[in-house]
C-alpha positions as CSV (number, residue, x, y, z in Angstrom):
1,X,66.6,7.9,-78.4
2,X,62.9,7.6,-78.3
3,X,63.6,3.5,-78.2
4,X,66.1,3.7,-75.6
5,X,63.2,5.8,-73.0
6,X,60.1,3.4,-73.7
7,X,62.7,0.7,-72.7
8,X,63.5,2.6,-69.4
9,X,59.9,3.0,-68.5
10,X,59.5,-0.6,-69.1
11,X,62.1,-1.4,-66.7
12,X,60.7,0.6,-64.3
13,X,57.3,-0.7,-64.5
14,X,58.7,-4.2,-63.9
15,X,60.9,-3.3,-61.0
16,X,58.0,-1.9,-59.5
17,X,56.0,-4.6,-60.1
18,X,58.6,-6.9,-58.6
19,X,58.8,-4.7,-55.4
20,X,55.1,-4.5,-54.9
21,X,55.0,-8.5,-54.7
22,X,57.9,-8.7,-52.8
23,X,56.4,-6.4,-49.8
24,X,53.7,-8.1,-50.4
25,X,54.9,-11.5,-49.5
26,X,56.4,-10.5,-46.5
27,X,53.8,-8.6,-44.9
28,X,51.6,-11.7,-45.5
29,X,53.2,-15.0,-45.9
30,X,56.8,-14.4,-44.3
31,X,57.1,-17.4,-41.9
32,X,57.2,-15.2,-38.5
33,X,59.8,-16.4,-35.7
34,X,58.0,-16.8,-32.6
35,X,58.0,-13.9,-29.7
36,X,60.4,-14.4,-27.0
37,X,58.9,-14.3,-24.0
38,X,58.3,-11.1,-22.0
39,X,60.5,-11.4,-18.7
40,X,58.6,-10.4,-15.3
41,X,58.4,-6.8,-15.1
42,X,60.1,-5.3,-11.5
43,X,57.8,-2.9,-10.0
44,X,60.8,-1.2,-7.7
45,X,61.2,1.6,-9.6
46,X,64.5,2.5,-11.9
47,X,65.3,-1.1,-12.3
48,X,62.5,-2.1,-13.6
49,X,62.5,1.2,-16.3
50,X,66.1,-0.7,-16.9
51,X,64.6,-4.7,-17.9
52,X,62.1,-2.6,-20.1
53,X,65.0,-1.1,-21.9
54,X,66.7,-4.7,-22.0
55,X,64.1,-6.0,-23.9
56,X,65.8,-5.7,-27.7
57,X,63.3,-6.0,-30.4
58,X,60.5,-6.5,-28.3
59,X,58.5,-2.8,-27.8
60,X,57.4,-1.8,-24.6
61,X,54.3,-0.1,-24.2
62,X,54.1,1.8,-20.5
63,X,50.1,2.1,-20.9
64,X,49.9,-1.4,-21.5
65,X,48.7,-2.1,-17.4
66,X,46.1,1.2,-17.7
67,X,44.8,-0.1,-21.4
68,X,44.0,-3.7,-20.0
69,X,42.7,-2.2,-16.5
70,X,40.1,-0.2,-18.5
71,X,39.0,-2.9,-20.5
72,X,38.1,-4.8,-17.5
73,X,36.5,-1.9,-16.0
74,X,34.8,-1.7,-19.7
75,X,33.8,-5.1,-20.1
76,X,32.7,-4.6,-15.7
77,X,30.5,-1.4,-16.9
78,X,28.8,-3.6,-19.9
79,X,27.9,-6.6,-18.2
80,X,26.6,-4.2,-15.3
81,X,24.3,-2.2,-17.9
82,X,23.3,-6.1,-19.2
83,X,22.3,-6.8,-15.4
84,X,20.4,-3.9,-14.9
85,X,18.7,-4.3,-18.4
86,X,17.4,-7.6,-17.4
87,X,16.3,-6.1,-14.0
88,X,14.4,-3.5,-14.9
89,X,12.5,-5.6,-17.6
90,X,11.5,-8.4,-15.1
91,X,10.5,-5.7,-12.9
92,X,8.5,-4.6,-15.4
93,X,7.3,-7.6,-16.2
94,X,6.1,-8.2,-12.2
95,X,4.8,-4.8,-12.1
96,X,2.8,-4.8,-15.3
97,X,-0.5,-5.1,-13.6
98,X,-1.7,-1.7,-13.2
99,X,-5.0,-0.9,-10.4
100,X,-6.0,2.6,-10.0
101,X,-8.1,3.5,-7.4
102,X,-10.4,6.5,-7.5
103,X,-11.1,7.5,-4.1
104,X,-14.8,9.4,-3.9
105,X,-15.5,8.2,-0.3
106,X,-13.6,9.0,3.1
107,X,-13.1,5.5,3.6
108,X,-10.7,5.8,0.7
109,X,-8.6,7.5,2.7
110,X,-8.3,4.4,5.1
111,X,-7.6,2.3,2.5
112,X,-4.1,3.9,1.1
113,X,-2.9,5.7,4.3
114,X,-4.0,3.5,7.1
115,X,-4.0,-0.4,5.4
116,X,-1.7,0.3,2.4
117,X,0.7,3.0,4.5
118,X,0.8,5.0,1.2
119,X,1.2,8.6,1.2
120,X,-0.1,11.2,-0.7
121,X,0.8,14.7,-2.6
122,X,0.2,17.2,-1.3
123,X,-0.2,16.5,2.1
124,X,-2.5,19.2,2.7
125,X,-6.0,17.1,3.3
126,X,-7.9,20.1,2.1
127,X,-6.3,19.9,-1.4
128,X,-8.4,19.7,-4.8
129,X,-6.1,17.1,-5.9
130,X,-4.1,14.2,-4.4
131,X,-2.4,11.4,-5.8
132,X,0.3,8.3,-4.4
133,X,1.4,5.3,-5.8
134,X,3.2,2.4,-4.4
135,X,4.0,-1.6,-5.9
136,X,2.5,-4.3,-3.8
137,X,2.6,-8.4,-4.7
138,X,2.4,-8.4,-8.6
139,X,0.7,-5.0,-8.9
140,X,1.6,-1.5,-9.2
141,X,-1.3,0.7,-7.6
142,X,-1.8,4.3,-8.0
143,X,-4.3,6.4,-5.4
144,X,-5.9,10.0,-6.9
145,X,-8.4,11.8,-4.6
146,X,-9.9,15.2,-3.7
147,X,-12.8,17.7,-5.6
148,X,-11.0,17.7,-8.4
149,X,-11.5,14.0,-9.8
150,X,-14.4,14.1,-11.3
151,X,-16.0,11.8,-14.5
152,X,-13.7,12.7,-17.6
153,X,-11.3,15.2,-16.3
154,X,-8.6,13.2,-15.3
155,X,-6.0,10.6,-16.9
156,X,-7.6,6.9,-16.7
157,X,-4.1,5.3,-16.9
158,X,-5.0,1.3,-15.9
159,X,-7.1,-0.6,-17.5
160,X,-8.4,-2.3,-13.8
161,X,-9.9,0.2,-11.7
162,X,-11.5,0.6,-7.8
163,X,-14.2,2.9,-6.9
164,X,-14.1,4.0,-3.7
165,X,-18.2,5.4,-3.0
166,X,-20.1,6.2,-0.6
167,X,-23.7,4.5,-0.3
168,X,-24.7,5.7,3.2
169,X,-28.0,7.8,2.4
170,X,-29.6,8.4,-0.5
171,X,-27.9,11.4,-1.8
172,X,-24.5,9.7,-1.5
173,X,-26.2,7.1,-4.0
174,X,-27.2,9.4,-6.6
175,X,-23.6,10.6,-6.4
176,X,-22.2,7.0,-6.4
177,X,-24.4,5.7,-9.2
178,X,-22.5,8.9,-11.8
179,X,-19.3,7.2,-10.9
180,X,-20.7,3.7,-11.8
181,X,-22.0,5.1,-14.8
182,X,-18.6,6.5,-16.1
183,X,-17.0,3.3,-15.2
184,X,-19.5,1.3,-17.3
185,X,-19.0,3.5,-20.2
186,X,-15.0,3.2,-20.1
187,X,-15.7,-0.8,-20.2
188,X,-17.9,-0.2,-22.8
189,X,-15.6,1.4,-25.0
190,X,-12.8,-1.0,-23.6
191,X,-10.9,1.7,-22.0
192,X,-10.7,-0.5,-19.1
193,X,-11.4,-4.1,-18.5
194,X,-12.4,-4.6,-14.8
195,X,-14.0,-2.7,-12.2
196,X,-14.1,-3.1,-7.8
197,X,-15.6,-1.0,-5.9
198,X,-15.2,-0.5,-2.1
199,X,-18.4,0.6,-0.4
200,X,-19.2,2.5,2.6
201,X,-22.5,1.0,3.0
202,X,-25.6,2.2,4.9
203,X,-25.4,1.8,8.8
204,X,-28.8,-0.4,8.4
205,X,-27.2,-2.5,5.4
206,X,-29.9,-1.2,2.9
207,X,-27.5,-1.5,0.0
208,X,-29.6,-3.7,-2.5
209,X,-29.0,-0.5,-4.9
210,X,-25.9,-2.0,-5.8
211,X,-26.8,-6.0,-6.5
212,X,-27.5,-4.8,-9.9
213,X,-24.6,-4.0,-10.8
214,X,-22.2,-6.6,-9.9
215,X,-21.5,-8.9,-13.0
216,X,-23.0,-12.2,-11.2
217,X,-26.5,-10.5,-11.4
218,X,-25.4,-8.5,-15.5
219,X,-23.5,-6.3,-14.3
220,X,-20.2,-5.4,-14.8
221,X,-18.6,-5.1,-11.2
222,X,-16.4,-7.5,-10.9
223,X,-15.7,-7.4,-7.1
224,X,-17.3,-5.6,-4.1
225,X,-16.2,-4.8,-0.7
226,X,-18.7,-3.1,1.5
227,X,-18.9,-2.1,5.4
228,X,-21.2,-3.5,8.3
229,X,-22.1,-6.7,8.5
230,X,-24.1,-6.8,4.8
231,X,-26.4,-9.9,4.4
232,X,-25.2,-10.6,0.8
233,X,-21.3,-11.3,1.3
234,X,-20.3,-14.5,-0.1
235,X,-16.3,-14.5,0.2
236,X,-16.8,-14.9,-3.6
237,X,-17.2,-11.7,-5.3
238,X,-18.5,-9.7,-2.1
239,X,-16.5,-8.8,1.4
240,X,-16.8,-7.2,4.1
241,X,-14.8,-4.3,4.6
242,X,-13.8,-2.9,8.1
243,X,-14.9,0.6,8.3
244,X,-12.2,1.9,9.8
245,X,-11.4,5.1,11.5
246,X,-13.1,8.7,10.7
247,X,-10.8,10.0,7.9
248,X,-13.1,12.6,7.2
249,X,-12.3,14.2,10.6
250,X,-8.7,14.0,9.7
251,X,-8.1,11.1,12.5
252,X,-4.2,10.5,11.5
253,X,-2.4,7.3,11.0
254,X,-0.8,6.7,14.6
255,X,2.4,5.5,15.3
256,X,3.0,3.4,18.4
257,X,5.5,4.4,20.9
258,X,7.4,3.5,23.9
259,X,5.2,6.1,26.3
260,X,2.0,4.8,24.6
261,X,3.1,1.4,25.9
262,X,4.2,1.9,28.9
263,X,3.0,5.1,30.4
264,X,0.2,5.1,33.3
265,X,-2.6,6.3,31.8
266,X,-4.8,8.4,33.9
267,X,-8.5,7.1,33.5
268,X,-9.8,4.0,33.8
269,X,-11.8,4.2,30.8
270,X,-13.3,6.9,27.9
271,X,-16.9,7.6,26.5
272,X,-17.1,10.5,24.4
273,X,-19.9,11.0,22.1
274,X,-23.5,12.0,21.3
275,X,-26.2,10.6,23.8
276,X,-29.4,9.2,22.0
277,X,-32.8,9.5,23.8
278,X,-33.8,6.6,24.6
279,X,-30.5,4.7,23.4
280,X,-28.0,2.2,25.7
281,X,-25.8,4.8,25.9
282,X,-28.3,6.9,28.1
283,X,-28.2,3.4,30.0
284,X,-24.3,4.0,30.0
285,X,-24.1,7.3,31.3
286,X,-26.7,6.6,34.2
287,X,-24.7,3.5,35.3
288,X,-21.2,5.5,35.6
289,X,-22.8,8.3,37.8
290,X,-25.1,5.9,40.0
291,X,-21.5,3.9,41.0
292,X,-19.7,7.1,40.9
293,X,-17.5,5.4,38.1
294,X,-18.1,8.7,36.4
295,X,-14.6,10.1,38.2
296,X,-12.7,7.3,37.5
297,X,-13.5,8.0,34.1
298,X,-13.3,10.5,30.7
299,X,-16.8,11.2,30.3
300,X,-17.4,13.9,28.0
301,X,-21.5,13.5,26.8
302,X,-23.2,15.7,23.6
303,X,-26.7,15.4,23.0
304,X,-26.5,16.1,19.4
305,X,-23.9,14.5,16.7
306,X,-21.5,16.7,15.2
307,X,-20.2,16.0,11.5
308,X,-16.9,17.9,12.4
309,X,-15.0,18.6,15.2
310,X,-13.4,21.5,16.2
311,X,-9.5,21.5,17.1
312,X,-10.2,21.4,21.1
313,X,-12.6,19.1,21.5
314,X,-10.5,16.4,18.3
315,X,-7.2,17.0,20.4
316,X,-9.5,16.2,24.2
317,X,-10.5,13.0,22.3
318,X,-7.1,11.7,21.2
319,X,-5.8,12.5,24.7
320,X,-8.8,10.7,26.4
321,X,-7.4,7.6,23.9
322,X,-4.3,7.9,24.8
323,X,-4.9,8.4,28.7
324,X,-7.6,5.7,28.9
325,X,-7.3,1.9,29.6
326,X,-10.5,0.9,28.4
327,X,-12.7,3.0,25.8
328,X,-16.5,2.2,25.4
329,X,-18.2,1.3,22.6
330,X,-22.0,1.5,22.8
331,X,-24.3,0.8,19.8
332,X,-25.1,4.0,17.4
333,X,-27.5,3.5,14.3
334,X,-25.2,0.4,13.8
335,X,-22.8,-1.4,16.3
336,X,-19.6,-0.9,14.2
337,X,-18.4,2.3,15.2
338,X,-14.8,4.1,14.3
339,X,-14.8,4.3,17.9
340,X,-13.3,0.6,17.9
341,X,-10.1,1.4,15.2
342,X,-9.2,4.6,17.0
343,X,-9.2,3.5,20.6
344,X,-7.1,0.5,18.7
345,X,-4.2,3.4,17.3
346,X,-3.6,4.3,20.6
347,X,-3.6,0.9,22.5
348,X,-6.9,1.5,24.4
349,X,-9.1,-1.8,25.1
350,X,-12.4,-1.0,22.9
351,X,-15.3,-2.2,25.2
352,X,-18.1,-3.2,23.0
353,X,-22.0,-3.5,23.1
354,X,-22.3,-6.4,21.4
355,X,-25.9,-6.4,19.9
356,X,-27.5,-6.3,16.6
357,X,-28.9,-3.0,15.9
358,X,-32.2,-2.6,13.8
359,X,-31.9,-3.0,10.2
360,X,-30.5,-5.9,7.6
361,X,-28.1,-6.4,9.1
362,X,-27.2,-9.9,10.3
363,X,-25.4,-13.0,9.6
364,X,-24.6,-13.9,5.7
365,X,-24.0,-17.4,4.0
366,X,-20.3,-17.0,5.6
367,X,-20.3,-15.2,8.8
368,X,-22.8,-16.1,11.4
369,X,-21.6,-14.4,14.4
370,X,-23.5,-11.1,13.6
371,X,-22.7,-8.2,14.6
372,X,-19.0,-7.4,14.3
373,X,-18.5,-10.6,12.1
374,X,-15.4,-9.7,10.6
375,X,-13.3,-8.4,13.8
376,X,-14.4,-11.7,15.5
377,X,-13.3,-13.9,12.5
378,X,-10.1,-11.9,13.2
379,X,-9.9,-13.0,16.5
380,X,-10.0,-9.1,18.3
381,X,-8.8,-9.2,21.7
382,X,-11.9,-6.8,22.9
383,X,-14.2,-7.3,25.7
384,X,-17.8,-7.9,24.3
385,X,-20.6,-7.1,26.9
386,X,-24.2,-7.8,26.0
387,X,-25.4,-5.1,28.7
388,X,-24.1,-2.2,30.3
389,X,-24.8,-3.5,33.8
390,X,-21.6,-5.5,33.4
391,X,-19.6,-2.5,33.2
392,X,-18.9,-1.8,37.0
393,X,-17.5,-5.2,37.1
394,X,-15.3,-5.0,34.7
395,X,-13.8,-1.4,35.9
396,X,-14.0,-3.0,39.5
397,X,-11.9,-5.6,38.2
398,X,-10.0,-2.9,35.7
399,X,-8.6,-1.3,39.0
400,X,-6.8,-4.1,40.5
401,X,-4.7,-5.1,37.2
402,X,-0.4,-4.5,37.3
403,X,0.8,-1.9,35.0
404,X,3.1,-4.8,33.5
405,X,-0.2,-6.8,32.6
406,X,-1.6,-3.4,31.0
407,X,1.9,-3.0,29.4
408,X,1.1,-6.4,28.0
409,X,-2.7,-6.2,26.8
410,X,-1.4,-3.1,24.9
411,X,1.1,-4.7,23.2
412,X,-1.2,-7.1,22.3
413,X,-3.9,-5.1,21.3
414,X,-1.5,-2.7,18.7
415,X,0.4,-6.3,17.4
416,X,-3.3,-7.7,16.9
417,X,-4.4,-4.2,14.7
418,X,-1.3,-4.3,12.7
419,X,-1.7,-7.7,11.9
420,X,-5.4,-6.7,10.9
421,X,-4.4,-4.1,8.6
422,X,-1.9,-6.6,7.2
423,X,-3.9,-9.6,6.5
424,X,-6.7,-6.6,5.0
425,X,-4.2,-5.4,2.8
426,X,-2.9,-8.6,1.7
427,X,-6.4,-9.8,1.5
428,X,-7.4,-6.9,-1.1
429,X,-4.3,-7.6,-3.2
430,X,-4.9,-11.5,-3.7
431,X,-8.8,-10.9,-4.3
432,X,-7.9,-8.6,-7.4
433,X,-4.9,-10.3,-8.7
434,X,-6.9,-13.4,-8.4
435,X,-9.8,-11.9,-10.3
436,X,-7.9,-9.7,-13.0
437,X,-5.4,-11.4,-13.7
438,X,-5.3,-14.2,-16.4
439,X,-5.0,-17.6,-15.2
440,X,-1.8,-19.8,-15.7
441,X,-4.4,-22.8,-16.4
442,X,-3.5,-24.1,-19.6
């Protein structure tokens, strides 16, 4: 009995042995005949449910069309996601040259609203803190102003920096010279690696405070850019700098209209200011009375200078721009005024007094059409006078033009700023990335 079971048990080990390799061999090595080939599927509704049924050995799957659509749209999503991969990292790539500017001057404020056309947060100009940001050519800049931005209590996050100071009188330079201090320190302890600063220099170009420390005399600054028509720029690591319009009266960035082109304007011309003793501009004032050219004219004289202006008399100034063919220029302390950039917002025709003023300023190993050598170089359409006795010809003559030739000198006059603020900007961009950025010389 016991004989007779171990032999069952045997028999059935063997059969199941046999069985295992038999499956076996016909999941795997079966020769296979080939699958006939699927017929075209009718998309007319019930018939085509019929062929499906037709088919015979062959299964139908009826998500077969919505499994193959979403593996396109799968394989559409990935190489989308590989595209936008690559772009961002060449976009980092291009934008991986970082400049913050710090701006500690007014003139700052030209720089990134008016030449750049950045904005900033908050737009409230009597904020503690603002900031902007915005990519141009290889480099991504970044703008922080207000009280607030001091030495150490803000985020250095470049390692190429601009210093925006002022250097107009001597307590401005005592204020400068802590900012050029901090800088030094953060190149010191390699925080950053290059400095530029932009300069609102003093109105007689007494600015040898700074020579020292620009890194062609031991210093450490690579680049300067500074106002008025300095003696010491070289086109090489010092440029002038237009000085732009008064940001620190809140003079906005203007945008040219279809009135401001082609409007009458009421006045023949514009001259409101302070009145020096013993200046041209007393000349000025004496000559439009005596001809009675003062009634033709928006003639609105102080005798002492005002830092700020009140709302009236900022809003009777933009309106003289605005209504105003011509607006004079006279010298001040130097002959660069913001005078000439705001009567050039509104498409007024700066008239200039085109003589040096006493100081050092004068012409430089570059320019050598001192005063005003950098608007000339530009090519401003103004009218330059060398004496205010030429003004009641010119208004004489003023009187007699066409409305379609003023139409024409103010387009003219607003395509020739743009193009200034343009060819600035551009300028700035290519003088750092020039000077920062390593060279491609093997």
């Amino acid at each position: 009995m016991r004989g007779a079971r171990r032999w069952l048990c045997s028999a059935l080990i063997v059969a199941y042995g046999l069985f295992s390799l038999y499956a076996a061999y016909t999941v795997f090595l079966w020769p296979r005949r080939p699958a006939a080939p699927r017929p075209h599927r009718d998309r007319r509704g019930p018939r085509g449910f019929t062929d499906h049924v037709a088919l015979g050995n062959e299964e139908w799957n009826p998500w077969d069309a919505d499994e193959k659509n979403e593996l396109a749209a799968s394989q559409q999503r990935y190489e989308a996601n590989v595209k936008m991969i690559k772009y961002a990292r060449s976009h980092l790539e291009q934008t991986s040259f970082r400049v913050q500017i710090w701006g500690k001057a007014a003139i700052g404020l030209y720089l990134w609203q008016h030449i750049f056309g950045g904005h900033l947060a908050p737009a409230d100009v009597t904020a503690q803190w603002r900031e902007g940001s915005q990519k141009a050519g290889k480099t991504y800049f970044s703008f922080l102003t207000g009280p607030s931005v001091v030495p150490g209590y803000f985020s250095v996050e470049a390692e190429h920096v601009v210093l925006v100071l002022n250097g107009r009188e001597p307590a401005k330079i005592v204020y400068a010279m802590q900012w050029l201090h901090y800088a030094q320190t953060l190149m010191e302890t390699r925080k950053i690696q290059h400095v530029a600063v932009v300069l609102l220099g003093n109105e007689q170009c007494n600015n040898a405070w700074i020579q020292p420390y620009l890194k062609r005399n031991g210093g450490f600054v690579n680049l300067l850019f500074i106002t008025y028509d300095c003696a010491f720029v070289n086109e090489e690591d010092t440029f002038q700098w237009p000085l732009g319009v008064a940001t620190y009266r809140s003079f906005p960035v203007v945008e040219p209209n279809w009135s401001m082109l082609h409007d009458p304007r009421s006045y023949l011309c514009n001259f409101l200011g302070t009145v020096y003793k013993n200046s041209s501009r007393e000349t000025l004032i004496k000559i439009l009375k005596q001809d009675g050219l003062d009634k033709l004219c928006w003639i609105a004289a102080r005798e002492q200078w005002q830092p700020q202006e009140t709302n009236e008399s900022f809003k009777n100034y933009q309106d003289a721009l605005l209504q105003s063919d011509l607006t004079l220029c006279p010298v001040g302390i130097n002959t660069e005024c913001y005078r000439i950039y705001e009567a050039c917002s509104y498409g007024s025709l700066p008239v200039i007094e085109d003589v040096m003023t006493p100081g050092d300023c004068g012409n430089s190993s570059t320019y050598h059409s001192a005063p005003l050598q950098l608007l000339k170089t530009m090519g401003a359409p103004f009218i330059f006078i060398k004496n205010w006795k030429e003004l009641p010809a010119i208004l004489e003559k003023e009187k007699k033009v066409s409305i379609q030739e003023k139409i024409q000198r103010r387009k003219k006059l607003l395509e020739w700023y743009r193009n200034f603020k343009a060819w600035m900007k551009q300028k700035f961009i290519n003088t750092l990335e020039n000077s920062f950025l390593p060279s491609d010389k093997g």
